[in-house]
C-alpha atoms as an extended CHARMM CRD file, in Angstrom:
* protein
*
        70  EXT
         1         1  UNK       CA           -168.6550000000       33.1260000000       32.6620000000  PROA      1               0.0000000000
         2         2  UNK       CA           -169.8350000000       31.7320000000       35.7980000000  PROA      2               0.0000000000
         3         3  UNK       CA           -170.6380000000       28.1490000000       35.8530000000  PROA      3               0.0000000000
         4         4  UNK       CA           -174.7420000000       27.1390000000       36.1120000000  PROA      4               0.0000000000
         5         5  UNK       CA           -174.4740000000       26.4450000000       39.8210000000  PROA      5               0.0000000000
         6         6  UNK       CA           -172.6010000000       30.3780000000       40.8760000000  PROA      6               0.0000000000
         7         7  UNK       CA           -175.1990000000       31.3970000000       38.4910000000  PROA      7               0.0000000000
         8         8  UNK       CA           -178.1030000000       29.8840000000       40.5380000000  PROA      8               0.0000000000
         9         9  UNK       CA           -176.2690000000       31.4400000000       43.5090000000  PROA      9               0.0000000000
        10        10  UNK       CA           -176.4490000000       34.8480000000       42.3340000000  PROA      10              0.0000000000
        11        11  UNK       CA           -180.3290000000       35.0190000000       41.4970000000  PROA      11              0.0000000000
        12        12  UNK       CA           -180.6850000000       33.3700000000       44.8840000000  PROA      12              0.0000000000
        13        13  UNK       CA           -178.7760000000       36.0860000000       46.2870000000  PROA      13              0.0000000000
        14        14  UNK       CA           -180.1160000000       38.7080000000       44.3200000000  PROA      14              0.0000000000
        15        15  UNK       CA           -184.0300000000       37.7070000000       44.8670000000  PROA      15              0.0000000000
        16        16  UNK       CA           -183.8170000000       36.8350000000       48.5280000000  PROA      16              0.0000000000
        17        17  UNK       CA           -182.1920000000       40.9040000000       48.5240000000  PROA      17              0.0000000000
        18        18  UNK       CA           -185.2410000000       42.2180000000       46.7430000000  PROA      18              0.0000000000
        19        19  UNK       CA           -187.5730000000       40.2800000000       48.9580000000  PROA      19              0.0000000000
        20        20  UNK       CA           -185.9090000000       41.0910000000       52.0290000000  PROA      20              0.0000000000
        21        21  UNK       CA           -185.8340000000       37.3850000000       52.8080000000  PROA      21              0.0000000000
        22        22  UNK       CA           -183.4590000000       35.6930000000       55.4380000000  PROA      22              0.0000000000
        23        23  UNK       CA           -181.6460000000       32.3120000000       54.8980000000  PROA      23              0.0000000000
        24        24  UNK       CA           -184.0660000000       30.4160000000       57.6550000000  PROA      24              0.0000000000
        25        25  UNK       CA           -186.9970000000       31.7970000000       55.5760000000  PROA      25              0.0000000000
        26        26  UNK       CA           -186.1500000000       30.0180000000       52.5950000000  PROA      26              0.0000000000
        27        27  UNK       CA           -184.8910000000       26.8110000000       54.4450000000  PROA      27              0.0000000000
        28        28  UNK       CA           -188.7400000000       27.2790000000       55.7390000000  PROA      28              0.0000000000
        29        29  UNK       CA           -190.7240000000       28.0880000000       52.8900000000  PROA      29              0.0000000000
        30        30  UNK       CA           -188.9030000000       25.5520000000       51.0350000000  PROA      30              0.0000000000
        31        31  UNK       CA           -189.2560000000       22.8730000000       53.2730000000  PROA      31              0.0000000000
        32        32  UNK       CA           -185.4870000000       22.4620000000       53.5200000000  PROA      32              0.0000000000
        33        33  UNK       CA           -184.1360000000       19.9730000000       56.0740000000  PROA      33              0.0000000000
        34        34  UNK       CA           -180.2470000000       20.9080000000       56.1960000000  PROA      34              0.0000000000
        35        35  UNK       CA           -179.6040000000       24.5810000000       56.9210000000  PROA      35              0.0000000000
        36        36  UNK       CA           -176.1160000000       24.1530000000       54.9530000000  PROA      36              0.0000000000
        37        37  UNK       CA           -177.8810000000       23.7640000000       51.7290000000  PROA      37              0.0000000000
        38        38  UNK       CA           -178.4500000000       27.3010000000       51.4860000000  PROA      38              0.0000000000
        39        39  UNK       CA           -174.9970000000       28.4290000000       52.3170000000  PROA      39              0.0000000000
        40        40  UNK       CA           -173.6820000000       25.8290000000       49.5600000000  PROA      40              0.0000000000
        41        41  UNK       CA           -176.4360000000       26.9560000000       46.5540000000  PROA      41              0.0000000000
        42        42  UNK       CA           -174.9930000000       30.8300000000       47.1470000000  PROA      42              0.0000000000
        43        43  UNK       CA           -171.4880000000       29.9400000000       47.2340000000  PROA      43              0.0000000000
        44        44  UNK       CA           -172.0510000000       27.7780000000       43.7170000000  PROA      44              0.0000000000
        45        45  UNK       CA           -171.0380000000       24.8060000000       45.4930000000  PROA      45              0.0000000000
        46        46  UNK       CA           -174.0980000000       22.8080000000       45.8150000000  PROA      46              0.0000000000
        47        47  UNK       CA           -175.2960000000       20.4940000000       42.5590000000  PROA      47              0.0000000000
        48        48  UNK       CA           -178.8870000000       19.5650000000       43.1050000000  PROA      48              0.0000000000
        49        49  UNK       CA           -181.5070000000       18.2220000000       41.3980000000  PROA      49              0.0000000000
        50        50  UNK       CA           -184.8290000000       19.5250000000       40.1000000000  PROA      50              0.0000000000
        51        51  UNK       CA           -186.8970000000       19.2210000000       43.0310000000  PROA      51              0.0000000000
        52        52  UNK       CA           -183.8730000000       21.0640000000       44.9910000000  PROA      52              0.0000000000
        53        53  UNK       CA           -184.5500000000       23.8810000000       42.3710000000  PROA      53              0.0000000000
        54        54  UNK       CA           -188.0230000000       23.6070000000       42.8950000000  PROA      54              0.0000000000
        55        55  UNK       CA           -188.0360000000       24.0040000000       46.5600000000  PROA      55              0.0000000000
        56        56  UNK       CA           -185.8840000000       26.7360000000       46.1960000000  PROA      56              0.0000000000
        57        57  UNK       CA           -188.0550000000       28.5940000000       44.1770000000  PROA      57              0.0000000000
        58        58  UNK       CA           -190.9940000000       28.0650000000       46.8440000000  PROA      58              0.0000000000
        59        59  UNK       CA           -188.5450000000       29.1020000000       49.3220000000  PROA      59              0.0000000000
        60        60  UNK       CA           -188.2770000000       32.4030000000       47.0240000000  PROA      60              0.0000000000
        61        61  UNK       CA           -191.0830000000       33.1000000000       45.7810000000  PROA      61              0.0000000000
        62        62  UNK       CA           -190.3830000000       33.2570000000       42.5500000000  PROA      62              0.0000000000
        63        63  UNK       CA           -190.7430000000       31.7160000000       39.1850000000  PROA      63              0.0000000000
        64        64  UNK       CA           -187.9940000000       29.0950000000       38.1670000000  PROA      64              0.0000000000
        65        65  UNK       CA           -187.4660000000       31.5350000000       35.0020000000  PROA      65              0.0000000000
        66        66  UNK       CA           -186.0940000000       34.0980000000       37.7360000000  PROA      66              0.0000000000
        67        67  UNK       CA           -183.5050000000       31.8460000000       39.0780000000  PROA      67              0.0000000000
        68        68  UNK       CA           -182.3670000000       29.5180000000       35.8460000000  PROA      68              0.0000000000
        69        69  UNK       CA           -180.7910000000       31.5430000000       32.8590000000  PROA      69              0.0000000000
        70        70  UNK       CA           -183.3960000000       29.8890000000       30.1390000000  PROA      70              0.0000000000
């Protein structure tokens, strides 16, 4: 079982496919200010914080439900 992070990294993966989104999309939607932070969430390598997870979702367009497995 992947770990919660390569979990996150997956639904990102899997929702910015679905939506057609690009990586400087999200980093725009979600008011990102370090491009890298992206990269890091897909690869499962980036611990963040709730407001990370909330921007992320903006970035996405999607619910936090989508992204988080509960």
């Amino acid at each position: 079982m992947a770990n919660l992070y390569e979990y996150i990294g997956y639904q990102m993966m899997i929702i910015m496919k679905e939506k057609n989104l690009t990586k400087k999309q999200v980093l725009e939607r979600g008011g990102f200010s370090q491009p890298a932070v992206i990269s890091r969430i897909k690869q499962g390598k980036h611990s963040f914080k709730i407001d990370t997870i909330l921007k992320l979702c903006k970035g996405l367009d999607c619910k936090s439900n989508e992204l988080l497995p509960f």
